[in-house]
VMD Tcl script that builds the backbone (N, CA, C; Angstrom):
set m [mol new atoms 381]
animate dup $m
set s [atomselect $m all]
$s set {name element resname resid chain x y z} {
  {N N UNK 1 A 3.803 -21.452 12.035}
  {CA C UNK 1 A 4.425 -21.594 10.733}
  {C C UNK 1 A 5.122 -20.282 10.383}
  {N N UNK 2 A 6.121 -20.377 10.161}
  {CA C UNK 2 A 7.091 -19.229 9.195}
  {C C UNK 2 A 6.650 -18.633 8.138}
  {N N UNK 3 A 6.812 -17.175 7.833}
  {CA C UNK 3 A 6.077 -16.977 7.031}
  {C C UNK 3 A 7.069 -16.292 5.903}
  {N N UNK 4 A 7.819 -16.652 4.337}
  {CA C UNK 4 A 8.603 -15.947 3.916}
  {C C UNK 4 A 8.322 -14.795 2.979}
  {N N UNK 5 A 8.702 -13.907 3.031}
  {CA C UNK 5 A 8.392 -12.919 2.292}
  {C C UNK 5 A 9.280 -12.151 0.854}
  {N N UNK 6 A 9.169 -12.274 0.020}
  {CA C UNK 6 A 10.847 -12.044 -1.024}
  {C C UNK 6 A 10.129 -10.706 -1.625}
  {N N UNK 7 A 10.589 -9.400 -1.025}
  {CA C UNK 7 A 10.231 -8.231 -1.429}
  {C C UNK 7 A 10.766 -8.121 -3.441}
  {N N UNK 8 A 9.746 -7.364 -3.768}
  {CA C UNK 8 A 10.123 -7.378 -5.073}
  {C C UNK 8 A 9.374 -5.946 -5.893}
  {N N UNK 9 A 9.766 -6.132 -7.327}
  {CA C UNK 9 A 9.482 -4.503 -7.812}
  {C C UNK 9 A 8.223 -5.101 -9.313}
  {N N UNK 10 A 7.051 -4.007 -8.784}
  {CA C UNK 10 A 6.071 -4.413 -10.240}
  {C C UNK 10 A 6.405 -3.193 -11.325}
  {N N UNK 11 A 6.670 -3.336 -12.597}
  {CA C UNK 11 A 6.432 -2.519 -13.513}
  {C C UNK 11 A 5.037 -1.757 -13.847}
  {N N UNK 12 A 5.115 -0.638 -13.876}
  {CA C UNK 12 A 3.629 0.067 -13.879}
  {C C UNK 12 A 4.128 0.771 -15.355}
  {N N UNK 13 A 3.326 0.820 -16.542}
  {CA C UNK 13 A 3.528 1.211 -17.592}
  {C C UNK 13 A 4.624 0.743 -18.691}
  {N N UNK 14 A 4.641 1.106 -20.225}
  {CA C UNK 14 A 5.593 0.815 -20.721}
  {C C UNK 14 A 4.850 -0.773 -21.770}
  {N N UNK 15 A 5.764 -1.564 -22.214}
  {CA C UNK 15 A 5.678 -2.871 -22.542}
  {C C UNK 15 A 5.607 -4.068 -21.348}
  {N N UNK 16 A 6.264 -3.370 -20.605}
  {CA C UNK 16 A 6.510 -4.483 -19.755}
  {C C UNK 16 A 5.524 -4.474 -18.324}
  {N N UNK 17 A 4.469 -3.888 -18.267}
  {CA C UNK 17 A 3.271 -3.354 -17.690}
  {C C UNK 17 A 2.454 -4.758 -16.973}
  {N N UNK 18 A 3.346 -4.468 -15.738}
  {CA C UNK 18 A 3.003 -5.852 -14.542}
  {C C UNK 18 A 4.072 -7.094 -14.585}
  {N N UNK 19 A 4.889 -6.600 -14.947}
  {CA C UNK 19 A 6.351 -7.572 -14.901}
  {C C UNK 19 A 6.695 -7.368 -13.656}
  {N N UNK 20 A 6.951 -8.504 -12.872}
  {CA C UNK 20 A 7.417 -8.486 -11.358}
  {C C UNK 20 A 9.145 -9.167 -11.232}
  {N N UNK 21 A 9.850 -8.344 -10.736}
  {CA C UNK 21 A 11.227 -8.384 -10.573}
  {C C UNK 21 A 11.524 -9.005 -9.047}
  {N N UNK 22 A 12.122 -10.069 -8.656}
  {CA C UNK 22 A 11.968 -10.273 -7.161}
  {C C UNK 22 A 13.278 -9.239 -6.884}
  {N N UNK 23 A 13.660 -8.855 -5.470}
  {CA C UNK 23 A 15.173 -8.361 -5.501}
  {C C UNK 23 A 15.469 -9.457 -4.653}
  {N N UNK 24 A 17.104 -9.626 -5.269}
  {CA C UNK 24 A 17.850 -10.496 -4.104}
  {C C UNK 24 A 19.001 -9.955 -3.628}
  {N N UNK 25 A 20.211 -10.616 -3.330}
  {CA C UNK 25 A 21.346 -10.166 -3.152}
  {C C UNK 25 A 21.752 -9.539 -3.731}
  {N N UNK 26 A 22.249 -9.283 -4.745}
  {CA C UNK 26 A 22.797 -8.536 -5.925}
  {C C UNK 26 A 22.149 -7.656 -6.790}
  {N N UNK 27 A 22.972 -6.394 -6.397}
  {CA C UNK 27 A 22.645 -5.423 -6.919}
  {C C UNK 27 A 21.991 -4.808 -8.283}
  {N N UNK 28 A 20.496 -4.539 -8.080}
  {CA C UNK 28 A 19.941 -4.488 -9.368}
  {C C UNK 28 A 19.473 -2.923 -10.073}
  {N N UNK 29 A 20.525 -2.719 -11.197}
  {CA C UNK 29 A 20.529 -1.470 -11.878}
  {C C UNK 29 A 19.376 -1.547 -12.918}
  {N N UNK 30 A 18.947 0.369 -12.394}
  {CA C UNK 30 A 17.833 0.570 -13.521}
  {C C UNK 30 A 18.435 1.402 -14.108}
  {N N UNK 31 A 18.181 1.588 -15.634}
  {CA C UNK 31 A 18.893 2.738 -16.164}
  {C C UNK 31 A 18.535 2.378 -18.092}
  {N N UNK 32 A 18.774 3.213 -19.269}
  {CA C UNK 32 A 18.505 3.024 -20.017}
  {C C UNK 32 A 19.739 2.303 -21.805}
  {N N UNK 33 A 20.960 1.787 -20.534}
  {CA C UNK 33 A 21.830 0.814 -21.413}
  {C C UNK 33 A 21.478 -0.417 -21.576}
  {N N UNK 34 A 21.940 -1.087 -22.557}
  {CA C UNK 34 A 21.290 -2.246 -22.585}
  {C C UNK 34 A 21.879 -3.026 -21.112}
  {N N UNK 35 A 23.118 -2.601 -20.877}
  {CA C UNK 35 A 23.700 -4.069 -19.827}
  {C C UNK 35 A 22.883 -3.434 -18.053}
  {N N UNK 36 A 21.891 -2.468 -18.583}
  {CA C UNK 36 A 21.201 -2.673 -16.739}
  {C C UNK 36 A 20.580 -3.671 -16.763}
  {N N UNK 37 A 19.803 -4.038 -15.473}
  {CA C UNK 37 A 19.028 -4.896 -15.053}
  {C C UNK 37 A 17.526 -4.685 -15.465}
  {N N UNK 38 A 17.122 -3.798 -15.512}
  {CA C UNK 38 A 15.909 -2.773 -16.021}
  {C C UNK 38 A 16.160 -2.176 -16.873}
  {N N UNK 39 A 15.308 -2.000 -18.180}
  {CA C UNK 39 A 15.628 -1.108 -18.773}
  {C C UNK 39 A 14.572 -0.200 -19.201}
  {N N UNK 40 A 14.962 0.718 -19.025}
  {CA C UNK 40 A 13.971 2.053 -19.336}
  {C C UNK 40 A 14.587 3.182 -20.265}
  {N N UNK 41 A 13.698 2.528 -21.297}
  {CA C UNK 41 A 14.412 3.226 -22.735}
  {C C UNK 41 A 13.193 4.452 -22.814}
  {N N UNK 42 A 14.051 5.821 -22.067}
  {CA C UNK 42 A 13.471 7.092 -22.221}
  {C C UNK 42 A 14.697 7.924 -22.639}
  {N N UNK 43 A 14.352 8.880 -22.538}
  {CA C UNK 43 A 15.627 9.982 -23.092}
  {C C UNK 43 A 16.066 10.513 -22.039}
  {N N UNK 44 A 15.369 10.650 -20.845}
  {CA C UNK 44 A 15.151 11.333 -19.761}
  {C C UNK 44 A 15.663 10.579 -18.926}
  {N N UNK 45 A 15.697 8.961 -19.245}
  {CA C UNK 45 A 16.561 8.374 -18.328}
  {C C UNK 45 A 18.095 8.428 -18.640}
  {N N UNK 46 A 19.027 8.752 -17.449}
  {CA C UNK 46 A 20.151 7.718 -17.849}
  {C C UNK 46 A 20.867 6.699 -18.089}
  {N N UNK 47 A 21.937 6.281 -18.833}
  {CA C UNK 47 A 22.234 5.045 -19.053}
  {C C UNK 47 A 22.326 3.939 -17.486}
  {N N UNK 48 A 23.043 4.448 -16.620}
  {CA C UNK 48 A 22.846 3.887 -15.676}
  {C C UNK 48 A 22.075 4.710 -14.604}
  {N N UNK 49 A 20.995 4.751 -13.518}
  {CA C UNK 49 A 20.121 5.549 -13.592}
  {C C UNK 49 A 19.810 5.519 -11.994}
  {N N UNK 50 A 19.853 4.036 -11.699}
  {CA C UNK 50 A 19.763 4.166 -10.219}
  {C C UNK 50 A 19.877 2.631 -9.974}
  {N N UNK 51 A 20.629 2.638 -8.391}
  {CA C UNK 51 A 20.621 0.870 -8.111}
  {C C UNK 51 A 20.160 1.245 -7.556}
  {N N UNK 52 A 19.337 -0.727 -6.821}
  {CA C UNK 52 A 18.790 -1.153 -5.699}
  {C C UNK 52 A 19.526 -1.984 -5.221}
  {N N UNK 53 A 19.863 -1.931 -3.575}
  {CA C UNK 53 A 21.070 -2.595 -3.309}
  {C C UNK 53 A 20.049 -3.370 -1.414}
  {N N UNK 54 A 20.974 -4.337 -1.270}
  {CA C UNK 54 A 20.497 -4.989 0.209}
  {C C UNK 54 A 21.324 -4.120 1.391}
  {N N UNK 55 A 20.627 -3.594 2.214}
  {CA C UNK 55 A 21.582 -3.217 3.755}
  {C C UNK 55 A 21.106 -4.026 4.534}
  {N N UNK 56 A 21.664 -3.501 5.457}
  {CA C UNK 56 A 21.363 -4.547 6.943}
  {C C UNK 56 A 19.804 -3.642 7.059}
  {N N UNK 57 A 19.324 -2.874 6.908}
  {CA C UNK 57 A 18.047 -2.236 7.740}
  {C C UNK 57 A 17.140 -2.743 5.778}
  {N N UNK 58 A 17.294 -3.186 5.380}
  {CA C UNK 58 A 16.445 -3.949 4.118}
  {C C UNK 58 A 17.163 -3.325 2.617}
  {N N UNK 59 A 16.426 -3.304 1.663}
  {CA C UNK 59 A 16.504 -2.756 0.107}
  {C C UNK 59 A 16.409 -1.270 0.027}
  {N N UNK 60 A 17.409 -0.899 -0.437}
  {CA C UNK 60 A 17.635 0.569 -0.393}
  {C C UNK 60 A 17.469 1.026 -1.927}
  {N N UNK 61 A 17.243 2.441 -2.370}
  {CA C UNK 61 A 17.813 2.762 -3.717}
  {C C UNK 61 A 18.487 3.988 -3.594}
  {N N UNK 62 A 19.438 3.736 -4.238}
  {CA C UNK 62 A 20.240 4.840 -4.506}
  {C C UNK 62 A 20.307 5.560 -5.967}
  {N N UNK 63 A 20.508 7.077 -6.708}
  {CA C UNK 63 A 20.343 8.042 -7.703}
  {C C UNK 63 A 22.119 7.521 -8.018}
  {N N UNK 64 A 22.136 7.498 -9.191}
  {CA C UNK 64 A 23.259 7.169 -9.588}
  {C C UNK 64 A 23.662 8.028 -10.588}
  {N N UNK 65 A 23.083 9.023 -10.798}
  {CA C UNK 65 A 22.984 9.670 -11.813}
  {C C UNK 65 A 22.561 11.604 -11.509}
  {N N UNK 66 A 22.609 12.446 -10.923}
  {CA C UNK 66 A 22.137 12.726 -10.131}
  {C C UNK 66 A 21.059 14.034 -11.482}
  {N N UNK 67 A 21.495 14.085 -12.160}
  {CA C UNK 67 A 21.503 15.400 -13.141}
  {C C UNK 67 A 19.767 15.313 -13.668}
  {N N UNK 68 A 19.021 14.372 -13.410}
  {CA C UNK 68 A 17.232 13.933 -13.829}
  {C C UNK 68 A 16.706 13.943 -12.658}
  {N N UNK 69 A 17.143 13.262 -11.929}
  {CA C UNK 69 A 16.810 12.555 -10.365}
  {C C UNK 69 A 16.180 11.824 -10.689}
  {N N UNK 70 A 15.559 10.808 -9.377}
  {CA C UNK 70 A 15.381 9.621 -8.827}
  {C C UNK 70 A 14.397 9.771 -8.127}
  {N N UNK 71 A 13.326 9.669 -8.065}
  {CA C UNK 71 A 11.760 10.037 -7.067}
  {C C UNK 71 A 11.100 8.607 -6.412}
  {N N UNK 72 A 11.043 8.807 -4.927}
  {CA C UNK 72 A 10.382 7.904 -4.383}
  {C C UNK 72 A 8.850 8.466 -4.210}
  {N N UNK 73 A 8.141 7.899 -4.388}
  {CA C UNK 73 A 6.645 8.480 -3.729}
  {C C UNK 73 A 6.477 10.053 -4.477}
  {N N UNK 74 A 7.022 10.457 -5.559}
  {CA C UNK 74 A 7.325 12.166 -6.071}
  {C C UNK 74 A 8.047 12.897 -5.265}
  {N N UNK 75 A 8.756 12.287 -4.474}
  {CA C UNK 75 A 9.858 12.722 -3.824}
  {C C UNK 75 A 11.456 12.619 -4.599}
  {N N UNK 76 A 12.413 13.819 -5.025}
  {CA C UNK 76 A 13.189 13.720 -5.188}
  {C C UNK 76 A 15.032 12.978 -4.517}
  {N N UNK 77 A 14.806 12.084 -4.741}
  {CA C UNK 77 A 16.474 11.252 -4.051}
  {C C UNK 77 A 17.170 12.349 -3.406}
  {N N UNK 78 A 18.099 13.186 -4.632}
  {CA C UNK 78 A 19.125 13.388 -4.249}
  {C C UNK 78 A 20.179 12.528 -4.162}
  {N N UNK 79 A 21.342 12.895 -3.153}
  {CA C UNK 79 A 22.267 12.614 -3.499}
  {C C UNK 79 A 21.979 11.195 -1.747}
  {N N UNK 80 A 20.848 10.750 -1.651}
  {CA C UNK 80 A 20.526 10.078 -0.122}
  {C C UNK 80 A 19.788 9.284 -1.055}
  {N N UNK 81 A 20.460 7.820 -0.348}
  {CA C UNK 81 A 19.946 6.496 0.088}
  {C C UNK 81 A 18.347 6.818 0.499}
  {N N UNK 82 A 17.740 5.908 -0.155}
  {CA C UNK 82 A 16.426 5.422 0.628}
  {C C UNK 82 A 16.026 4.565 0.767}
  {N N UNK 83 A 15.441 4.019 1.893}
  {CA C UNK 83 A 15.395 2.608 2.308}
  {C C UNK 83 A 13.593 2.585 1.686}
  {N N UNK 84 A 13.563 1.489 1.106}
  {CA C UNK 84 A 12.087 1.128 0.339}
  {C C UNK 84 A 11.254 -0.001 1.108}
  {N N UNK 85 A 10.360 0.382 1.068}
  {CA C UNK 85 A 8.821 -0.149 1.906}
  {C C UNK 85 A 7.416 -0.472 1.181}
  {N N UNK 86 A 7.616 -1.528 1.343}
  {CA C UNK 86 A 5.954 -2.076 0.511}
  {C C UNK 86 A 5.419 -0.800 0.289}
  {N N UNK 87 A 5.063 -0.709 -0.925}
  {CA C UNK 87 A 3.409 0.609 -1.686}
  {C C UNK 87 A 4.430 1.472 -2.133}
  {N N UNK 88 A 6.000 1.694 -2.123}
  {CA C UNK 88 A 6.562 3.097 -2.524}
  {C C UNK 88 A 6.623 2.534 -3.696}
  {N N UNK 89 A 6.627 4.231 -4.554}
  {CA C UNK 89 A 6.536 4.139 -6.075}
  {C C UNK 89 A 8.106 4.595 -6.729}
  {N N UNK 90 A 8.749 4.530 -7.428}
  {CA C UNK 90 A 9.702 4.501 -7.646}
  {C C UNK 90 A 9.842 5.010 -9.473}
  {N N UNK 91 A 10.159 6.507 -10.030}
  {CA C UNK 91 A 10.527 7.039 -11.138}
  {C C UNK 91 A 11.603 7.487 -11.460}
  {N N UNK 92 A 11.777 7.333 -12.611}
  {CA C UNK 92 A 13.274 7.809 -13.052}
  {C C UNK 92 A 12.956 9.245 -13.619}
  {N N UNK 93 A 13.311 9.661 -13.054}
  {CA C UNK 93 A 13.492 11.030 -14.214}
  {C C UNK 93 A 11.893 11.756 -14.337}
  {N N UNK 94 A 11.799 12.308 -16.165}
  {CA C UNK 94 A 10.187 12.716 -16.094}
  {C C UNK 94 A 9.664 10.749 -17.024}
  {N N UNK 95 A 10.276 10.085 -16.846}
  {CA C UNK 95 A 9.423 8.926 -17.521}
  {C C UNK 95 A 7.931 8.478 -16.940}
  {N N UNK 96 A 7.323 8.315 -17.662}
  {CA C UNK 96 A 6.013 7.410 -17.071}
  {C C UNK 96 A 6.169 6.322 -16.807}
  {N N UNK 97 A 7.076 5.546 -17.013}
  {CA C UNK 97 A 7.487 4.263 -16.295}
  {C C UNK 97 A 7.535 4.095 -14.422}
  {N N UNK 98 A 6.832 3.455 -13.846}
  {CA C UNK 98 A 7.151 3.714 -12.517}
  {C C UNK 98 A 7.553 2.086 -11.994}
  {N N UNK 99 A 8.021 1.565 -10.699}
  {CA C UNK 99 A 8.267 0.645 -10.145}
  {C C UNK 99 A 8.082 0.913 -8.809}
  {N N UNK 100 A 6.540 -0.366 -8.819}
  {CA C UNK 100 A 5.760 -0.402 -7.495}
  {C C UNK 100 A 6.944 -1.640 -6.191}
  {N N UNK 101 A 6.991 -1.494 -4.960}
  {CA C UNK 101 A 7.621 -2.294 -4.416}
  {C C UNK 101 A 6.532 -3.018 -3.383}
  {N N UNK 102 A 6.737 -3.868 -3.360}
  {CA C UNK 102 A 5.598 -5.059 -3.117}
  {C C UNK 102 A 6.532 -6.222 -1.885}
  {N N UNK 103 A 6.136 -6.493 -1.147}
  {CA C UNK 103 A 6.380 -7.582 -0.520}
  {C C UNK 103 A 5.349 -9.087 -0.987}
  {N N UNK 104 A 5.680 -10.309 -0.873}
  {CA C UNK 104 A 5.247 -11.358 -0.953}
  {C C UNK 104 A 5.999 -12.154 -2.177}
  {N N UNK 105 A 5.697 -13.258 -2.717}
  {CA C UNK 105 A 6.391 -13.930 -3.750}
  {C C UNK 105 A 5.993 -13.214 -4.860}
  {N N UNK 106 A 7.507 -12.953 -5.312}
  {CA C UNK 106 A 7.222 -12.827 -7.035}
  {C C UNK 106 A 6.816 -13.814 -8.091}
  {N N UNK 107 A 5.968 -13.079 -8.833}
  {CA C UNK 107 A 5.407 -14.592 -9.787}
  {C C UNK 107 A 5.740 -14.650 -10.995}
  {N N UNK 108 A 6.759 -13.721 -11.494}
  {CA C UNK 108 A 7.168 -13.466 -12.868}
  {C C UNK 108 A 8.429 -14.216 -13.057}
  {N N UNK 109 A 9.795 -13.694 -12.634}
  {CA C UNK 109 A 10.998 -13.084 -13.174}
  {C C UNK 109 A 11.809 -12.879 -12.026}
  {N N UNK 110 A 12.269 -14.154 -11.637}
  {CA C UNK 110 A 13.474 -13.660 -10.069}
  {C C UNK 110 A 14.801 -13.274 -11.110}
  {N N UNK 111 A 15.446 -12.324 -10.693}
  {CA C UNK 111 A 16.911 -11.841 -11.089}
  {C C UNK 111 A 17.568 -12.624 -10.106}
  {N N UNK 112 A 18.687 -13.380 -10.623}
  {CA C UNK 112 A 19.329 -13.842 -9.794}
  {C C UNK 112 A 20.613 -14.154 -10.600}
  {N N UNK 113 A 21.087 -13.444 -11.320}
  {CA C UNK 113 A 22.452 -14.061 -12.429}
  {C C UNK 113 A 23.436 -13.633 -11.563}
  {N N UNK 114 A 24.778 -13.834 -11.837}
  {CA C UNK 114 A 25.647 -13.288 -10.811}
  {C C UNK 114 A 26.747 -12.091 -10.815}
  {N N UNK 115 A 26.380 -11.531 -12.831}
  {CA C UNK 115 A 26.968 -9.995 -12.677}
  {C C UNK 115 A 25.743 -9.090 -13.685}
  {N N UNK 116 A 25.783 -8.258 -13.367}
  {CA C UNK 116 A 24.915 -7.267 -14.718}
  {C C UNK 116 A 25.145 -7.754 -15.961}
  {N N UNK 117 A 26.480 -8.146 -16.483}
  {CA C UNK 117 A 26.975 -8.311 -18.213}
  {C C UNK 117 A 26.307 -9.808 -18.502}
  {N N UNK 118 A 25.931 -10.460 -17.185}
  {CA C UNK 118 A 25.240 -11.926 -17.602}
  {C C UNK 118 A 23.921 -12.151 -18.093}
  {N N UNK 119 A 22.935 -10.637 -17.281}
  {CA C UNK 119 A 21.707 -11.216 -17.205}
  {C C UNK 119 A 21.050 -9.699 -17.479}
  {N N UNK 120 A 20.016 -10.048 -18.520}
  {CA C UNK 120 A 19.229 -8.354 -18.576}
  {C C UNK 120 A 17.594 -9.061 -18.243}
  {N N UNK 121 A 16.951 -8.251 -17.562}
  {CA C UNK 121 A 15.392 -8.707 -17.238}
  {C C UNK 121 A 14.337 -8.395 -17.846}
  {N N UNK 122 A 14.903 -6.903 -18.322}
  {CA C UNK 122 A 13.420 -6.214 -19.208}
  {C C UNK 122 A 13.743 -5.121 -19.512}
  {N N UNK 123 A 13.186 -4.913 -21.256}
  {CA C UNK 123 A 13.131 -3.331 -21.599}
  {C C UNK 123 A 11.802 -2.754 -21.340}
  {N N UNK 124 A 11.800 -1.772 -20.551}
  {CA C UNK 124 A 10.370 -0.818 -20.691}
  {C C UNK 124 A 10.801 0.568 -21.175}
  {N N UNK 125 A 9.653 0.640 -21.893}
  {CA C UNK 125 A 9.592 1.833 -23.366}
  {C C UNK 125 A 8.154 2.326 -22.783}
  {N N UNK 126 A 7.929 3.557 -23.107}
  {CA C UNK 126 A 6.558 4.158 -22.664}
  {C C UNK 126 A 5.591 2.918 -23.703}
  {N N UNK 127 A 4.245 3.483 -23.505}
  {CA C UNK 127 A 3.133 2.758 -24.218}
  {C C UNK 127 A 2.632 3.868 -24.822}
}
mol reanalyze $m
mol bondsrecalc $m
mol representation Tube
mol addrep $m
């Protein structure tokens, strides 16, 4: 039997504390305007803050912003792509908001609209 897997992102902190985001095709922005995909209403974030995008080698994120940074695992981005792997933790800036990446079905909240200006998923605000 086949086994499918739809990698996806958990919210750790905030309001939205265990909200599961699946990723799909289309590119999903975190950042603290209303028209991202995520929203992380800190001061520390920027308006647009960082995408997650599909490559051929899986789900990458990229710093879109470069002036806060972008931390995988408390690792700083930079101005480099990183390709994301089940258990990495994912911060914007100094926010306490983090986004866990998880493989298996999402059980919340698939994003799937077909531009940013169509579809917003969630505000997270510290707690």
């Amino acid at each position: 039997m086949l086994a499918i897997t739809h990698p996806h992102l958990m919210i750790n902190g905030g309001i939205w504390d265990g909200l599961t985001i699946q990723l799909t095709l289309r590119p999903l922005v975190i950042g603290r305007h209303s028209t991202s995909d995520v929203i992380v209403d800190e001061p520390t974030v920027s308006r647009q803050h960082a995408i997650i995008v599909e490559t051929p080698r899986g789900f990458a994120i990229r710093d879109l912003d470069f002036a806060n940074g972008t931390y995988v695992n408390d690792r700083n981005l930079g101005s480099r792509e990183h390709l994301l792997k089940s258990g990495h933790r994912i911060r914007l800036a100094a926010s306490r908001i983090t986004l866990a990446v998880r493989n298996g079905a999402a059980e919340h909240i698939v994003v799937d609209a077909p531009s940013v200006d169509e579809h917003r998923v969630a505000t997270a605000t510290p707690a």
